[in-house]
Backbone bond lengths (Angstrom), bond angles and torsions (degrees), N, CA, C in turn:
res aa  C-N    CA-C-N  psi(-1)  N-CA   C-N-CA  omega(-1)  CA-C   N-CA-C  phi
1 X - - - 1.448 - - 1.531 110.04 -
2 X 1.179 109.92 153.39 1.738 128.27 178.89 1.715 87.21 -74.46
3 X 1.697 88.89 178.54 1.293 134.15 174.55 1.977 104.66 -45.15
4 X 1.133 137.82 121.19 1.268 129.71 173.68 1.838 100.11 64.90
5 X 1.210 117.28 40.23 1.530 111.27 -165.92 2.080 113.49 6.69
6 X 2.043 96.54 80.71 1.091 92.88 166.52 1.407 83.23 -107.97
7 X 1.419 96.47 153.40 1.586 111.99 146.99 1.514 136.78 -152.57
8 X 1.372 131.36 -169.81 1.073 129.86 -160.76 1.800 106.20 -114.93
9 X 1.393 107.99 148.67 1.295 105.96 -159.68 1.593 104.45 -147.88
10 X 1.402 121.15 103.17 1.291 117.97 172.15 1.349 123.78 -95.63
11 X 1.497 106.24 130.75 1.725 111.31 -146.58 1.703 103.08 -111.90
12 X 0.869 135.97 141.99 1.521 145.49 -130.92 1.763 95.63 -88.41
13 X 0.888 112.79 3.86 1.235 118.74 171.12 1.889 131.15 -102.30
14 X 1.773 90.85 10.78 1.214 103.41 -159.17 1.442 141.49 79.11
15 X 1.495 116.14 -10.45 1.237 142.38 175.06 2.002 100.67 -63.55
16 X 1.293 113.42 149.07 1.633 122.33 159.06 1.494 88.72 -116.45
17 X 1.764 111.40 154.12 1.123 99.18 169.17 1.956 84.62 -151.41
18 X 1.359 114.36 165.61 1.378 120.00 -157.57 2.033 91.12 -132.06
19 X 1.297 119.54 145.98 1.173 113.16 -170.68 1.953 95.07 173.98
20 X 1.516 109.19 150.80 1.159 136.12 173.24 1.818 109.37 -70.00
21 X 1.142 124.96 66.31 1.760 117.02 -173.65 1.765 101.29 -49.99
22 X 1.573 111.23 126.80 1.341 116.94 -163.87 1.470 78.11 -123.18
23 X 0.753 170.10 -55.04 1.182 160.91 -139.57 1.993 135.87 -174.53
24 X 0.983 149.57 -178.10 1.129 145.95 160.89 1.345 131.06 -161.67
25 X 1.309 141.21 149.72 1.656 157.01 151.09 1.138 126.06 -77.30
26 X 1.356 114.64 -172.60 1.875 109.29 151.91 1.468 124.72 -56.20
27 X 1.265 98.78 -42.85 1.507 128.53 -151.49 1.322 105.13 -106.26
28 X 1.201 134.77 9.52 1.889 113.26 -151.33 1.930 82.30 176.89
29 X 1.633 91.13 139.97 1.645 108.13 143.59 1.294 113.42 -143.19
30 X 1.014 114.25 126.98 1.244 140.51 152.09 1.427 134.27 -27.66
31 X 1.729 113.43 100.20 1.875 101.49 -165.04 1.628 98.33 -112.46
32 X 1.005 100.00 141.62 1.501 100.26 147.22 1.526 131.46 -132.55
33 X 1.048 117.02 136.79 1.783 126.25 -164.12 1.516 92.00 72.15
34 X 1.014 131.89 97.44 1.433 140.68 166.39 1.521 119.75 -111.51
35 X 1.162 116.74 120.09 1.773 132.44 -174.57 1.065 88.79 -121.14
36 X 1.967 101.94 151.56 1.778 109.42 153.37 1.752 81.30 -100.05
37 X 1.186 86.20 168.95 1.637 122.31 -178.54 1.115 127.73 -115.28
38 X 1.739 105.93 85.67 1.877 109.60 -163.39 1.882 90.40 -108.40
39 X 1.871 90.93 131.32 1.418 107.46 158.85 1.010 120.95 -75.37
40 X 1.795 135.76 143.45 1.442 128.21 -173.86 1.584 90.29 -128.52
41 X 1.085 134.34 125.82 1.294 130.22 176.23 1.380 109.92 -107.34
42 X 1.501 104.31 131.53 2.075 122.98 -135.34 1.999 88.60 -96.83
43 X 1.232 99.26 161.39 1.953 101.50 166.76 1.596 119.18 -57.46
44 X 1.106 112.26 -11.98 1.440 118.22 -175.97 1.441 116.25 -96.87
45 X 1.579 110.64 0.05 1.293 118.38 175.20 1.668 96.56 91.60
46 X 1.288 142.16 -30.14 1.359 135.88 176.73 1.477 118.00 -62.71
47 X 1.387 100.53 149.08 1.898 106.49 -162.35 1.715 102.59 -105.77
48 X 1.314 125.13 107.33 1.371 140.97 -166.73 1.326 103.53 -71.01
49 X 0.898 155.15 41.70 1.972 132.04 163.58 1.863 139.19 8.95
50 X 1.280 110.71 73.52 1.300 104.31 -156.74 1.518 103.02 -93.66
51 X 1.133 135.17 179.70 1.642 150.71 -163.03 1.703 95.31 -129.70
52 X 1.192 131.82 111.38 1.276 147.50 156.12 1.214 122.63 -64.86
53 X 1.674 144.19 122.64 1.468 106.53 157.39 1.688 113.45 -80.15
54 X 0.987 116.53 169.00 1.585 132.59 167.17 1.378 116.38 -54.38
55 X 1.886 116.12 -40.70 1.076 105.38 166.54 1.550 81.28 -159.15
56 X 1.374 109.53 173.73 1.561 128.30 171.70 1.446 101.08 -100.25
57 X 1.278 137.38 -27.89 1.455 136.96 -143.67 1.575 96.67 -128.80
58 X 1.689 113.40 27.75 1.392 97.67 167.76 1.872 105.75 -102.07
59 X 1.211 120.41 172.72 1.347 107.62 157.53 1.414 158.19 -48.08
60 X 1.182 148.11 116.69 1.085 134.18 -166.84 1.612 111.95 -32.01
61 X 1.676 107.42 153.97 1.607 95.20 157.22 1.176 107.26 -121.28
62 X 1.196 150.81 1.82 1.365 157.53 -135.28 1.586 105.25 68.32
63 X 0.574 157.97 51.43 1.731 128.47 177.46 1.381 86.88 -143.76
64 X 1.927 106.76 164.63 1.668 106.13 -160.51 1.714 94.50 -107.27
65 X 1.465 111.79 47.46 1.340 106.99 161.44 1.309 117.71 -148.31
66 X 1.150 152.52 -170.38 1.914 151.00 172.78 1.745 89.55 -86.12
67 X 1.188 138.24 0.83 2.091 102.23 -172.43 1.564 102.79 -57.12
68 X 1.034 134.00 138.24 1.161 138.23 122.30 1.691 134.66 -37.91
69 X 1.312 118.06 142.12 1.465 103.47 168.90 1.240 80.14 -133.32
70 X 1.989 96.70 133.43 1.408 124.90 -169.54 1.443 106.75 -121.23
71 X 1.691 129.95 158.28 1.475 118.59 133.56 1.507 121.91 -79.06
72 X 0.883 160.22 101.13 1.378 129.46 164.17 1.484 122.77 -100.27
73 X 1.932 94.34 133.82 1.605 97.68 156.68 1.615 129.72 14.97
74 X 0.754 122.03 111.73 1.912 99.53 150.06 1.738 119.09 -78.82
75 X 1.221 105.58 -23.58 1.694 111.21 161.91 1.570 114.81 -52.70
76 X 1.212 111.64 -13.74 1.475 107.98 -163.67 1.570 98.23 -118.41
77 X 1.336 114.37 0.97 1.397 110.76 174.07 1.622 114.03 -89.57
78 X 1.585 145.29 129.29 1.214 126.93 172.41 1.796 111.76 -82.30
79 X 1.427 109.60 -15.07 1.376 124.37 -160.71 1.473 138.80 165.34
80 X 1.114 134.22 112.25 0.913 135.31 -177.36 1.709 127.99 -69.22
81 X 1.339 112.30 132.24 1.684 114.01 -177.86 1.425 118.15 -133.09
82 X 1.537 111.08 160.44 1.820 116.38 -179.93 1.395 89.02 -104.71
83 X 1.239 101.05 137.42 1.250 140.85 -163.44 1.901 98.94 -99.02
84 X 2.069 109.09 145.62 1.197 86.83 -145.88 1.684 82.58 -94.42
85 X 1.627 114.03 169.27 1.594 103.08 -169.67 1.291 112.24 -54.27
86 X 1.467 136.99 -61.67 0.840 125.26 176.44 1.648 152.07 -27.78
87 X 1.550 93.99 -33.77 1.345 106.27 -177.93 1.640 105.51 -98.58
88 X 1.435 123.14 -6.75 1.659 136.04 151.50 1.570 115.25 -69.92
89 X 1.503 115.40 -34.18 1.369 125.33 -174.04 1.737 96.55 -67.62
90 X 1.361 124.31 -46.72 1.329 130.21 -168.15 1.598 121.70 -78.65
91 X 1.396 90.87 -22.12 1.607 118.39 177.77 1.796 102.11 -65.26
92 X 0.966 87.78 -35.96 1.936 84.99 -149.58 1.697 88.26 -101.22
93 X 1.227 145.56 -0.41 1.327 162.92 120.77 1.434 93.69 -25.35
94 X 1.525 115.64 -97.90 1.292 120.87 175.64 1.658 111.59 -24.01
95 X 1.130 119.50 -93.77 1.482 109.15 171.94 1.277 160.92 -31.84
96 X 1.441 99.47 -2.61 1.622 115.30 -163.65 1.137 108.26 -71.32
97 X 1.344 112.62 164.61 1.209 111.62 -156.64 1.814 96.64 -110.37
98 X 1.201 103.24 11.28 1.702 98.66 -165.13 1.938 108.78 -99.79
99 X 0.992 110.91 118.13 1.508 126.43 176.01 1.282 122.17 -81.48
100 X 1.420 108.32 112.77 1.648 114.55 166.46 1.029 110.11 -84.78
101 X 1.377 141.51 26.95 1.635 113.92 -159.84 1.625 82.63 -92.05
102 X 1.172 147.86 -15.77 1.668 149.36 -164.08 1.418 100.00 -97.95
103 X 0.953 132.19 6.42 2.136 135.85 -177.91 1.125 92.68 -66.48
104 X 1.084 120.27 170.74 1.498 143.55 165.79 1.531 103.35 -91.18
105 X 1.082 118.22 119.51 1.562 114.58 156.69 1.200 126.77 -23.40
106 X 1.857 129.54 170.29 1.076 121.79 158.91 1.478 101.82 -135.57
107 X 1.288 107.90 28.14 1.536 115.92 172.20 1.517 111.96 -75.64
């Protein structure tokens, strides 16, 4: 497992999806902050890494970003993967739990 056991998870539907593994069953693992993981490939020939939400039209949870915390299937998993640091380093950026909206300006 990565950093904060995130990892990467390709789901039988062709989907990647990126998430905090909190736990597991027979049947079920446990995500929290869950993204799919769409490549955008840039004019310069470089491959961008973007953060998906799961859905736009689910409910708020409080938190100041889209992760989801999911169960999913293990039927719906094709395989599990380590995720490369970098794209975990940016992940957990995205997720943090720490709020500037209370900073002091620098206007």
């Amino acid at each position: 497992m990565n950093n904060l056991n995130v990892q990467g998870f390709k789901l039988t539907n062709g989907l990647e999806l990126i998430a905090k593994l909190t736990g597991e069953d027979d049947t079920t693992l446990h995500l929290e902050d869950a993204f799919f993981l769409q490549t955008i490939q840039q004019q310069d020939g470089t491959i961008n890494v973007e953060y998906t939400p799961l859905t736009i039209l689910g409910a708020p949870t409080g938190k100041s970003h889209m992760g989801f915390d999911v169960s999913l299937p293990r039927p719906s998993i094709l395989f599990p993967f380590n995720l490369n640091p970098g794209i975990v380093e940016r992940y957990l950026k995205v997720v943090s739990p720490i709020d500037l909206s209370l900073a002091p300006s620098l206007k």
